[in-house]
MMTF fields as JSON, N, C-alpha, C and O atoms, coordinates in Angstrom:
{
  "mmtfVersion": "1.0.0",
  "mmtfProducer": "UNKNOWN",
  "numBonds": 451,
  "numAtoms": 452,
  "numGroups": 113,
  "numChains": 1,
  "numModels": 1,
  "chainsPerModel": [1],
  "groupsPerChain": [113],
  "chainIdList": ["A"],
  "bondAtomList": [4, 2, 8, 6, 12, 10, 16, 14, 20, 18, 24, 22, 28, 26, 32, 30, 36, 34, 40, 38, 44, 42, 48, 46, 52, 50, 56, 54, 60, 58, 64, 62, 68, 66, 72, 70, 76, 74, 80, 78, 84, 82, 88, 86, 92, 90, 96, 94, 100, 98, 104, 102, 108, 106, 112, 110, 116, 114, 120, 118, 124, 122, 128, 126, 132, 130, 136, 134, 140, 138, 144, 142, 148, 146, 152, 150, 156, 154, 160, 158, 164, 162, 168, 166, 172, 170, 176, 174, 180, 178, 184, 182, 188, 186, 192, 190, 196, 194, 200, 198, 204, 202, 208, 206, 212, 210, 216, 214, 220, 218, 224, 222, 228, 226, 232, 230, 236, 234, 240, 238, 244, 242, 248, 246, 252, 250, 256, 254, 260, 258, 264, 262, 268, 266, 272, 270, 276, 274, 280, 278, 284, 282, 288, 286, 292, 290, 296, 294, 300, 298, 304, 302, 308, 306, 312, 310, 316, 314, 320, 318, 324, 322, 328, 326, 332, 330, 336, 334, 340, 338, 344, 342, 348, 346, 352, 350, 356, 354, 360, 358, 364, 362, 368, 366, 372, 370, 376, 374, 380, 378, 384, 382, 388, 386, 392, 390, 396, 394, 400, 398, 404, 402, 408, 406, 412, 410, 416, 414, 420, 418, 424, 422, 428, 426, 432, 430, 436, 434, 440, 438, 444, 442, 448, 446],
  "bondOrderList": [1, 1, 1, 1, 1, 1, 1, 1, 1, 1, 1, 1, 1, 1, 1, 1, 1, 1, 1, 1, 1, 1, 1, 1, 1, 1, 1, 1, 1, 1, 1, 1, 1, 1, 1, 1, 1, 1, 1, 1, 1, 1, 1, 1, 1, 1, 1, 1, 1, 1, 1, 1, 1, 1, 1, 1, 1, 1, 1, 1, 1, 1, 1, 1, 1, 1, 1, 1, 1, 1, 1, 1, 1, 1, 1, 1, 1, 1, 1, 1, 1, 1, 1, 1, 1, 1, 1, 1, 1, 1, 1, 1, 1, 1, 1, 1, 1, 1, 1, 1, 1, 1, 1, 1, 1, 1, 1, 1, 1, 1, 1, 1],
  "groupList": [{"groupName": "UNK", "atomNameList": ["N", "CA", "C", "O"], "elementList": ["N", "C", "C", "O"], "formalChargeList": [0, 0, 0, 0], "bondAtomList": [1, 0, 2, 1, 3, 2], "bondOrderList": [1, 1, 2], "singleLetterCode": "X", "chemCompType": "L-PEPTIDE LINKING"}],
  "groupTypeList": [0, 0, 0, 0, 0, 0, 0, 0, 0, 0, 0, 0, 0, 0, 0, 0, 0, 0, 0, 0, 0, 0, 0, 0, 0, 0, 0, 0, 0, 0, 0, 0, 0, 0, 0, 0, 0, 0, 0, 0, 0, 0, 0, 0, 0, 0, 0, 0, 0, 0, 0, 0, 0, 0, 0, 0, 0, 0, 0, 0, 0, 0, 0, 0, 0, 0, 0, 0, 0, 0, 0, 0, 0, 0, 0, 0, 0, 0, 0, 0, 0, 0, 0, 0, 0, 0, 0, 0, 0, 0, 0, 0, 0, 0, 0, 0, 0, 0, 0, 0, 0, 0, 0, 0, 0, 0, 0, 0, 0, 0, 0, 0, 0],
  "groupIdList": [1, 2, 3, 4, 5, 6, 7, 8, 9, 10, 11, 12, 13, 14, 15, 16, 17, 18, 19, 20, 21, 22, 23, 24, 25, 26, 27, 28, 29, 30, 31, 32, 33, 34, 35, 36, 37, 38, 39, 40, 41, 42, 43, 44, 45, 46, 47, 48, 49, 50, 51, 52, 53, 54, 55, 56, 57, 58, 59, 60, 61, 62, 63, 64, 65, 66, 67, 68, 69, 70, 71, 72, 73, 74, 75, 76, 77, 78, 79, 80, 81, 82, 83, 84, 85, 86, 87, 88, 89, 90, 91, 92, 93, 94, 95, 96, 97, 98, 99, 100, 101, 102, 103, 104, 105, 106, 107, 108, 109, 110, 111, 112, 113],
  "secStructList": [7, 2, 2, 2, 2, 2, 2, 2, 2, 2, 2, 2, 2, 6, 1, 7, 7, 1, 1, 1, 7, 7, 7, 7, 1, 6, 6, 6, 1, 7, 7, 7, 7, 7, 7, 7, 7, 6, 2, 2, 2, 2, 2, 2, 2, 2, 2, 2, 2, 2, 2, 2, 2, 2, 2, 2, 2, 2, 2, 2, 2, 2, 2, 2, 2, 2, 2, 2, 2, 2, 2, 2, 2, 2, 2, 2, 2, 2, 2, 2, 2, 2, 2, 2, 2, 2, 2, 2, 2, 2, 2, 2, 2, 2, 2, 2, 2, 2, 2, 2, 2, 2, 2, 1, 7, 6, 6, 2, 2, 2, 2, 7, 7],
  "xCoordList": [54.343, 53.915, 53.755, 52.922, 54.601, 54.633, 53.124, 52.313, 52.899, 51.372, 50.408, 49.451, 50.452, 49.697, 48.734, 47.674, 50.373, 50.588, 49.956, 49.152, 50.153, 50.167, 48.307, 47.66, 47.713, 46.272, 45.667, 44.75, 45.989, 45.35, 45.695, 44.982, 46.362, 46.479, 45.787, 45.421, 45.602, 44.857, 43.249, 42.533, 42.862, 41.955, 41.463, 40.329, 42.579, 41.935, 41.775, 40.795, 42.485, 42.369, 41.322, 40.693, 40.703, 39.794, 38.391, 37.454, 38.612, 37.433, 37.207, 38.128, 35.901, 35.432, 35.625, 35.235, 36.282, 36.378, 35.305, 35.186, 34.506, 33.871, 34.779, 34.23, 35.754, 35.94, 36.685, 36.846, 37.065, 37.857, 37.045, 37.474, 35.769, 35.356, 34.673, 34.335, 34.491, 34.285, 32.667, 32.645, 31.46, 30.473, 30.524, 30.426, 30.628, 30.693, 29.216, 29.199, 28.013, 26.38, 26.169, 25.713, 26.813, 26.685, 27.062, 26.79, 28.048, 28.907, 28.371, 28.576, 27.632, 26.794, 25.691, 25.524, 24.835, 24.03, 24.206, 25.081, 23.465, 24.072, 23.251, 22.087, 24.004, 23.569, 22.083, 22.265, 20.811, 19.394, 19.195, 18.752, 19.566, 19.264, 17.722, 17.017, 17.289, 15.937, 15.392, 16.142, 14.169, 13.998, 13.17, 12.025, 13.907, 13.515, 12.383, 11.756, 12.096, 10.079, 9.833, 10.573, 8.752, 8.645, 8.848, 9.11, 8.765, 8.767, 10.273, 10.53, 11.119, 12.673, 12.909, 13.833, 12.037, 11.791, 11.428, 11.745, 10.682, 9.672, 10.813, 10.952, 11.52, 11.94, 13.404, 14.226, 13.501, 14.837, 13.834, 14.335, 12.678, 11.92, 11.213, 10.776, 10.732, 10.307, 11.736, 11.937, 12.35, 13.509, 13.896, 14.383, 13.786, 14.293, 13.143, 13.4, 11.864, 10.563, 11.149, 11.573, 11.197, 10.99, 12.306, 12.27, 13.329, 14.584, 13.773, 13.471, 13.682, 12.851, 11.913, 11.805, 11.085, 10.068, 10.305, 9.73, 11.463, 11.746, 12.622, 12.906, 13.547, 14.441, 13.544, 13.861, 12.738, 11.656, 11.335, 11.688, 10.358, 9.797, 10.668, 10.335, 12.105, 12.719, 13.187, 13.298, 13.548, 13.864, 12.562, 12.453, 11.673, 10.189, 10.178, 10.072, 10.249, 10.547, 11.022, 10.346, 12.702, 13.709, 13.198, 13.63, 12.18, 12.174, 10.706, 10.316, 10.347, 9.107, 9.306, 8.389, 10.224, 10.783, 11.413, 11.28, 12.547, 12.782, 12.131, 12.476, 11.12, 10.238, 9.295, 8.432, 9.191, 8.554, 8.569, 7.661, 10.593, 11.257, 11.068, 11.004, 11.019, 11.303, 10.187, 10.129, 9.041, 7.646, 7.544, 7.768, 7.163, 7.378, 8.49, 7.845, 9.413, 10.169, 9.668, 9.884, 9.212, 8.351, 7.191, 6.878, 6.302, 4.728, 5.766, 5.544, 6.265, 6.569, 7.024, 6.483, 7.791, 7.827, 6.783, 6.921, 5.704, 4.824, 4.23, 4.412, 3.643, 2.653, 3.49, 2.949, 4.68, 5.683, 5.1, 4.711, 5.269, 4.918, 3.309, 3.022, 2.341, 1.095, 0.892, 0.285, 1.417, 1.091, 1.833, 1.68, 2.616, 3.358, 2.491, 2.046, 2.101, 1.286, 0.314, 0.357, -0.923, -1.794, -1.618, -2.589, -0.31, -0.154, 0.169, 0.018, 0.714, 0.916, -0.069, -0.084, -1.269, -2.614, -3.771, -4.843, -2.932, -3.789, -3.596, -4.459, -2.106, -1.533, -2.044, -2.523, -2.091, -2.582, -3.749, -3.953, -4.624, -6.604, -6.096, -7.177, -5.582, -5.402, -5.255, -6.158, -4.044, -3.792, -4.736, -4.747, -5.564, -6.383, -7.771, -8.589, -7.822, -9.087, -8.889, -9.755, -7.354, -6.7, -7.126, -7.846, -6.566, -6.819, -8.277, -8.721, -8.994, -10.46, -11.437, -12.306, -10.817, -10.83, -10.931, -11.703, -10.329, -9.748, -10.04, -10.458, -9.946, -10.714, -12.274, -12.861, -12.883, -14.389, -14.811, -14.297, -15.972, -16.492, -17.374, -17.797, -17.56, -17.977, -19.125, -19.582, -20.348, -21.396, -21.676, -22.382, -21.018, -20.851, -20.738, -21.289, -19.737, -19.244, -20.905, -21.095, -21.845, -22.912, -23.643, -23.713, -24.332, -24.853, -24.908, -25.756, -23.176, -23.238, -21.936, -20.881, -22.191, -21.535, -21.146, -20.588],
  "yCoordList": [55.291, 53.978, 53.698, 53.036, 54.264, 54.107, 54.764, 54.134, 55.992, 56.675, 55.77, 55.775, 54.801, 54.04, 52.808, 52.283, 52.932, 51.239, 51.829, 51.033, 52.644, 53.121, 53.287, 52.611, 54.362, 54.359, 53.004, 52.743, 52.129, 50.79, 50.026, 49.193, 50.338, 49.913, 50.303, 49.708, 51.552, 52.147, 51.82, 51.232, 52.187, 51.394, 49.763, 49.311, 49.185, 47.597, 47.816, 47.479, 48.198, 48.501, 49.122, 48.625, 50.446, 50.976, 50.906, 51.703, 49.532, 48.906, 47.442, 46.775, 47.279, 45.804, 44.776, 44.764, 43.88, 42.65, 41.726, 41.855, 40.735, 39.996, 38.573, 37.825, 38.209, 37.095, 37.355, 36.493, 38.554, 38.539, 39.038, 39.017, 39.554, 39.514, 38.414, 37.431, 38.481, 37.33, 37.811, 38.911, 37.124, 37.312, 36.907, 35.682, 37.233, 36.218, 36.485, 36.664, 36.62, 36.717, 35.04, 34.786, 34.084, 32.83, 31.721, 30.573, 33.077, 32.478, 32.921, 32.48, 33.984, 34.447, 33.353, 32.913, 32.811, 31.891, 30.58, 30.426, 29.856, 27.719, 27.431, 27.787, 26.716, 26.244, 25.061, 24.232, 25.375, 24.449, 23.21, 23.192, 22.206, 20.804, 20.575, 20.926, 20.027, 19.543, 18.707, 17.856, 18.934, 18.024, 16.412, 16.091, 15.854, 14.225, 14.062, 14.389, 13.271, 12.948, 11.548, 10.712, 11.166, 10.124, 8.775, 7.699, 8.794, 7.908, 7.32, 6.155, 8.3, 8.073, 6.923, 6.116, 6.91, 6.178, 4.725, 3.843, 4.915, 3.561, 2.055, 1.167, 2.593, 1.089, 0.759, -0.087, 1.299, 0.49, 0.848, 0.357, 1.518, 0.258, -0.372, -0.764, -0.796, -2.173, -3.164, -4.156, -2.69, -4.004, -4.144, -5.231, -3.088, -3.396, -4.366, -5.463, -3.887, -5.017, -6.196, -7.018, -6.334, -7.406, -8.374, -9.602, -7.707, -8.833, -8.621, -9.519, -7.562, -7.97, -8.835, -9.492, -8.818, -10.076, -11.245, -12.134, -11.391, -12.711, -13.315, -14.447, -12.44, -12.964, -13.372, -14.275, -12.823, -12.742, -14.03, -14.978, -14.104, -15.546, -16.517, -17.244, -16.442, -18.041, -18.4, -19.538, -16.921, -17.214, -17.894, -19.103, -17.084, -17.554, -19.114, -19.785, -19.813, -21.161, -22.084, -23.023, -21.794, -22.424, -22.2, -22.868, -21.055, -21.126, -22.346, -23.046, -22.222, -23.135, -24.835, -25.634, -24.991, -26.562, -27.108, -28.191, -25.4, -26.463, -26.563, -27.47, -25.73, -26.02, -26.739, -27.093, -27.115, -28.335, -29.709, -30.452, -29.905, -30.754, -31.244, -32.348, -30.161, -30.064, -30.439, -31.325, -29.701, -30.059, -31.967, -32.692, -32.435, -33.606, -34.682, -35.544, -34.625, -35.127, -34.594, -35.53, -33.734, -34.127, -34.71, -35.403, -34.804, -35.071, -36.907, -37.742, -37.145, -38.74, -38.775, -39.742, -38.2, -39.048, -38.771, -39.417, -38.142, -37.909, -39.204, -40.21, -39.309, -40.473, -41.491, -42.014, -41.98, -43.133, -43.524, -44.572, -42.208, -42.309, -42.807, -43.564, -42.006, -42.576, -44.175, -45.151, -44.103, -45.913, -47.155, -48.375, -46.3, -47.347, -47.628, -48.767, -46.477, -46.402, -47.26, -48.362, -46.957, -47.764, -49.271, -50.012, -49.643, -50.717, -51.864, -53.086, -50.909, -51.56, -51.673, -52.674, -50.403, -50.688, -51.735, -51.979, -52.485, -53.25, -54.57, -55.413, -54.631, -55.76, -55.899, -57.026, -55.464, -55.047, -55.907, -56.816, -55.234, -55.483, -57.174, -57.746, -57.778, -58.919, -59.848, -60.628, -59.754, -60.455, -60.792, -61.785, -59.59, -59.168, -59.9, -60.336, -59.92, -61.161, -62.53, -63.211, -63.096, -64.353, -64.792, -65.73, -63.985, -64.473, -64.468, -65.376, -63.735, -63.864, -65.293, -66.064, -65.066, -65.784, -67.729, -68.67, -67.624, -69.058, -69.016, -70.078, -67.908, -68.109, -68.433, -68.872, -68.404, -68.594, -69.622, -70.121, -70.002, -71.644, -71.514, -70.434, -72.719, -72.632, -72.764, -72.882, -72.846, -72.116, -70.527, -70.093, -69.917, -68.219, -67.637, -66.613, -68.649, -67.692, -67.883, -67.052, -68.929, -69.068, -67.834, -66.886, -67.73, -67.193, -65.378, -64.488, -65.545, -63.84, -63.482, -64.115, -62.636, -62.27, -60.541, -59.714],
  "zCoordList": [-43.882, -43.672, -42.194, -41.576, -41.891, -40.0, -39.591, -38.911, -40.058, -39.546, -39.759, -38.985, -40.853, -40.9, -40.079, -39.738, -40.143, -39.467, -37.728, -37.242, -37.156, -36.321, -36.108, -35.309, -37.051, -37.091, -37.268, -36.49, -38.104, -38.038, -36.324, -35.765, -36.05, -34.71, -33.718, -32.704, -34.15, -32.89, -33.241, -32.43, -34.301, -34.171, -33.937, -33.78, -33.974, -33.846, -32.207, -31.543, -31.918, -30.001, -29.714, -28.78, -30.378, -29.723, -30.448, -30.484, -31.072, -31.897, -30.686, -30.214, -30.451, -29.24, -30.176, -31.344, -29.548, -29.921, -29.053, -27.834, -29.875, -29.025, -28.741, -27.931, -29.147, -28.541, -27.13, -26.267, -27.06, -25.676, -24.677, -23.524, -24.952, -23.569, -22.917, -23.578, -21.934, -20.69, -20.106, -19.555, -20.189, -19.279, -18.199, -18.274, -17.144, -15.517, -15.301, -14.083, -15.703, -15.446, -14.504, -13.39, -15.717, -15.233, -14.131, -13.781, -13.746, -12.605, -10.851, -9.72, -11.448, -10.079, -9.924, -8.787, -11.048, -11.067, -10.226, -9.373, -10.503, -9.622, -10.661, -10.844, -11.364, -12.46, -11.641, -10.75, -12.292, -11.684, -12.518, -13.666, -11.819, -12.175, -12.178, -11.232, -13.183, -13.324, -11.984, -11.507, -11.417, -10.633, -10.36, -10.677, -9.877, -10.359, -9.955, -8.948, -11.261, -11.152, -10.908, -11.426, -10.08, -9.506, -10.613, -10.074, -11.74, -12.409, -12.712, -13.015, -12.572, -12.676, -11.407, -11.514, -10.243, -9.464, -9.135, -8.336, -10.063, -10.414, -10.088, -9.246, -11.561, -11.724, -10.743, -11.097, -9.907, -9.084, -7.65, -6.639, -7.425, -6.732, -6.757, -5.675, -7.791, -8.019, -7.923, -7.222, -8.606, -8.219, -7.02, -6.71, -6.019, -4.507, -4.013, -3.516, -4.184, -3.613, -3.978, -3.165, -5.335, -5.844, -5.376, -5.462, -4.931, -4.41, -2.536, -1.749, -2.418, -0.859, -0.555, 0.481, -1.691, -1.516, -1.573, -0.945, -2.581, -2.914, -2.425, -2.818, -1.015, -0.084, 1.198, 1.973, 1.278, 2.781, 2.55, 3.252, 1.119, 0.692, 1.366, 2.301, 0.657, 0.753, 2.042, 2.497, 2.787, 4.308, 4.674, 4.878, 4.732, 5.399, 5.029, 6.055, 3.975, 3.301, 4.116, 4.535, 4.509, 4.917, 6.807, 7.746, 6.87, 8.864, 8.965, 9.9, 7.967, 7.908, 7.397, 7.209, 7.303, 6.836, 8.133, 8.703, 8.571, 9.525, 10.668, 11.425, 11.038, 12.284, 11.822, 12.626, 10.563, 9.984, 10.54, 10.912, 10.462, 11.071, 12.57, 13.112, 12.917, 14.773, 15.315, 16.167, 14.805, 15.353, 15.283, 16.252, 13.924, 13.292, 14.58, 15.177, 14.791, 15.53, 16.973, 17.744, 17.546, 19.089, 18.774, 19.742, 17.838, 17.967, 17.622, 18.499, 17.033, 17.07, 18.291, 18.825, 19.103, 20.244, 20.913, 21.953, 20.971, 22.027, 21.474, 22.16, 20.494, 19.619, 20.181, 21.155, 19.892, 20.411, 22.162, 22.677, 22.657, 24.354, 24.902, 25.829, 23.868, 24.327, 23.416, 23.856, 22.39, 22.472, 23.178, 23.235, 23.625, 24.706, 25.63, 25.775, 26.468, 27.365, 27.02, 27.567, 25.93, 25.792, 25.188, 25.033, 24.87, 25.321, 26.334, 26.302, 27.319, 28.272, 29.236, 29.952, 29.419, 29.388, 28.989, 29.543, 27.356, 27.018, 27.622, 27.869, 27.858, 28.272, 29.759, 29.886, 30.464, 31.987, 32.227, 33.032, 31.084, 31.132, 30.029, 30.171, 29.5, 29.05, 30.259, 30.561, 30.989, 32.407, 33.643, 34.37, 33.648, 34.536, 34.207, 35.017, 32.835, 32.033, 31.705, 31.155, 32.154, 31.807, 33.395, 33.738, 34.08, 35.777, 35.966, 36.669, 35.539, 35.945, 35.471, 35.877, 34.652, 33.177, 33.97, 33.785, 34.397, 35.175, 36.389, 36.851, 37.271, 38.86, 38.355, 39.344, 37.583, 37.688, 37.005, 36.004, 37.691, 37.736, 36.29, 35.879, 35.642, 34.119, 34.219, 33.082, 35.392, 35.607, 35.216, 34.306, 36.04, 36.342, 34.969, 34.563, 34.145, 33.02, 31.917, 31.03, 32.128, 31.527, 31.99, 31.208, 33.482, 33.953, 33.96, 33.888, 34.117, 34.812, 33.737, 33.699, 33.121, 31.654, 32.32, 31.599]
}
């Protein structure tokens, strides 16, 4: 029984087993990642435009309101400054036609217009 036991042994040993061997073929390799195609692309940039555009927009918005503001507040005082002026211009040429107005004889004012 022992010879037996003994020949079955020797053959399971000098019979290949496939689960115990090991290929390392794959380990010399680098495993090759597919390479990315422009369309994998697409959609996160469009979403970058699309938050870029739509931050530019509202800044652009908010620089244009308030130099909206600023402009608006000098052109009133400039407008404020020239009708002063031309009123006090008007007032000037009023005085200047009140005095004339009365130095001259009520002949003249018939005559010479």
């Amino acid at each position: 029984m022992n010879t037996q036991r003994l020949i079955r042994s020797s053959k399971s040993i000098l019979t290949k087993r496939s689960y115990s061997t090991v290929n390392f073929s794959h380990i010399n390799e680098a495993p090759k990642a597919p390479k990315p195609q422009i369309r994998q692309f697409s959609n996160p940039l469009l979403h970058t435009f699309l938050f870029a555009s739509s931050t530019y927009i509202l800044l652009n918005s908010i620089w244009l309101s308030l130099e909206h503001e600023n402009k608006e507040k000098e052109l009133l005082a400039k407008s404020k400054l020239l009708e002063d002026t031309i009123q006090e211009l008007l007032d000037q040429k009023k005085v200047e036609l009140e005095h004339s107005e009365s130095s001259r004889k009520w002949y003249k004012l018939w005559l010479w217009k």
